[in-house]
N, C-alpha and C positions, 0 to 999 in steps of 0.2 A: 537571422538565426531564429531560429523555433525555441521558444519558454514556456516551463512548465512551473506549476506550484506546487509547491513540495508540502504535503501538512504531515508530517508523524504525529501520532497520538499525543495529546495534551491529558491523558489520564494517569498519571500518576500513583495514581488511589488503586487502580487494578494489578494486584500482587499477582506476583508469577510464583509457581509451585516450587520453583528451582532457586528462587531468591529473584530480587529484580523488580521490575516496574515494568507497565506498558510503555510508558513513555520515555525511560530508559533504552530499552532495544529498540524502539521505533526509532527514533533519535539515531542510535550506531547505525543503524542499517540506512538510514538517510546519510547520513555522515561518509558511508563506505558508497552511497553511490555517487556522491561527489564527482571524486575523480573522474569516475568511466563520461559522466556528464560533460564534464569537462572537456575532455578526452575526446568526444563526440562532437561540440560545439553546442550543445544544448544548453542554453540560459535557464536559470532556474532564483527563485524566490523561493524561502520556508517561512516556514511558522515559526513563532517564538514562543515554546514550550508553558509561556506564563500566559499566553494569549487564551482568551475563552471561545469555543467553538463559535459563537456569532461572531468574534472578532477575525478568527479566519475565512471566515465568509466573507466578510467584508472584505478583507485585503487584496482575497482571490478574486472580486468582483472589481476594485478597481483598478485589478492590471489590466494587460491585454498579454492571454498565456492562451496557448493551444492545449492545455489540458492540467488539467486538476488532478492529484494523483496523493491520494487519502490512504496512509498506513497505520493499521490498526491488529491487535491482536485479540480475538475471542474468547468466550468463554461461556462453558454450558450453562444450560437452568440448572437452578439447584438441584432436582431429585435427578440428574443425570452426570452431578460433578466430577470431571475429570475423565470421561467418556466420549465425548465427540472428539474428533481428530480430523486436517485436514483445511487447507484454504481455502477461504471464499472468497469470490470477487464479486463486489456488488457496482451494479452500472443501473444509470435510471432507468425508467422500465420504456420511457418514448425517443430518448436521446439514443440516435444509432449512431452517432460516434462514441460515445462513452461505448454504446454496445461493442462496439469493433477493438476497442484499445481492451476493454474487460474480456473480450476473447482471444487475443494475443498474448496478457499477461496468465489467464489461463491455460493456456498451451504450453509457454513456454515454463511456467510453476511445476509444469506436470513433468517438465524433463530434468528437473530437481529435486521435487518430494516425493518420499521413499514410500508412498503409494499412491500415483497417479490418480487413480481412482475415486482419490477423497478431494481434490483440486476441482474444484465448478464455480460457473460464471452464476451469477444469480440477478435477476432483473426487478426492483424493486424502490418505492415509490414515497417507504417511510424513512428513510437514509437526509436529513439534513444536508447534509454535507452535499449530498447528492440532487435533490431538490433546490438547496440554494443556491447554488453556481452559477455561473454564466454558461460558463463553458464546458465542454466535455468532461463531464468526474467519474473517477473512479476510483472504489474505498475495497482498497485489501485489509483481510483477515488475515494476516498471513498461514495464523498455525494460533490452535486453542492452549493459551495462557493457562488454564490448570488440567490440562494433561499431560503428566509427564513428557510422554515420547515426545511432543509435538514441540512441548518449551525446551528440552535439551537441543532437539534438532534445530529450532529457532537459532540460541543460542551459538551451537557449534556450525552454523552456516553462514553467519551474520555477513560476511563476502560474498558468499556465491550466491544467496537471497539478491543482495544490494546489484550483480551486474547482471541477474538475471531479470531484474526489474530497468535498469538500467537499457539493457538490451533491448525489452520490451517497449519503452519510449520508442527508443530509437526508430523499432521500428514501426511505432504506430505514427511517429510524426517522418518516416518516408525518408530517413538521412542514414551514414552512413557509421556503424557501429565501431569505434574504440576503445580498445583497453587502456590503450597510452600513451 
């Protein structure tokens, strides 16, 4: 059976506009993709929320997982706060498997967020997370933390986020998708 690592945000400290924490909805939205995981036969390992980003490095580094799968929520520079909108998905910029899994959970993001348009894969080399891995990583933004629209929608999606990322494993690691 095909394992992934599951790391949600370990940032706690980043307030959401709407109340909340990053690492609060990171966490439910890991939690909600449980099931469909399950569901699927896909083995999975998380992070524990007290862990420090090097410590999830490490963890991820001594399993053996077919993909690394980094949930995070954004947030603008200051002189633009509460203005950008819109997922990113960041994959390493030489890894073309990470490339391939960050363009399927891109595609599929775009057939949930209420403006496709603002959903992009983005290839990038200063990403930890993504740099220190073994194996294929890839770190979603889901939706920017102090923009309103983006943290309500966060919020009031926290299911259909979790099986559309859910989905997205599934079919980056080439198995067969269930609800349940």
């Amino acid at each position: 059976m095909p394992t992934i690592y599951l790391s949600p945000s370990v940032h706690g400290f980043n307030p959401y506009i709407i109340g909340g924490n990053e690492e609060y909805y990171m966490n439910l939205i890991v939690d909600s993709m449980v099931p469909y995981l399950r569901a699927s036969d896909i083995n999975f390992n998380r992070n524990n929320p007290d862990d420090t980003l090097s410590q999830v490095i490490a963890q991820s580094n001594a399993g053996n997982y077919d993909l690394h799968l980094a949930l995070h929520s954004n947030v603008s520079p200051d002189n633009i706060r509460g203005v950008l909108q819109g997922p990113d998905v960041y994959f390493y910029t030489t890894n073309e498997r990470g490339r391939r899994a960050a363009d399927m959970i891109t595609v599929n993001l775009k057939n949930i967020y209420p403006n496709p348009s603002l959903v992009t894969a983005i290839a990038t080399t200063t990403h930890k997370e993504l740099s220190g891995t073994k194996v294929p990583a890839v770190l979603v933004e889901i939706a920017y933390h102090d923009n309103y629209a983006d943290a309500t929608w966060l919020r009031d999606n926290i299911n259909e986020i979790a099986k559309n990322l859910a989905q997205s494993v599934a079919q980056y690691l080439e198995v067969p998708f269930k609800s349940s």
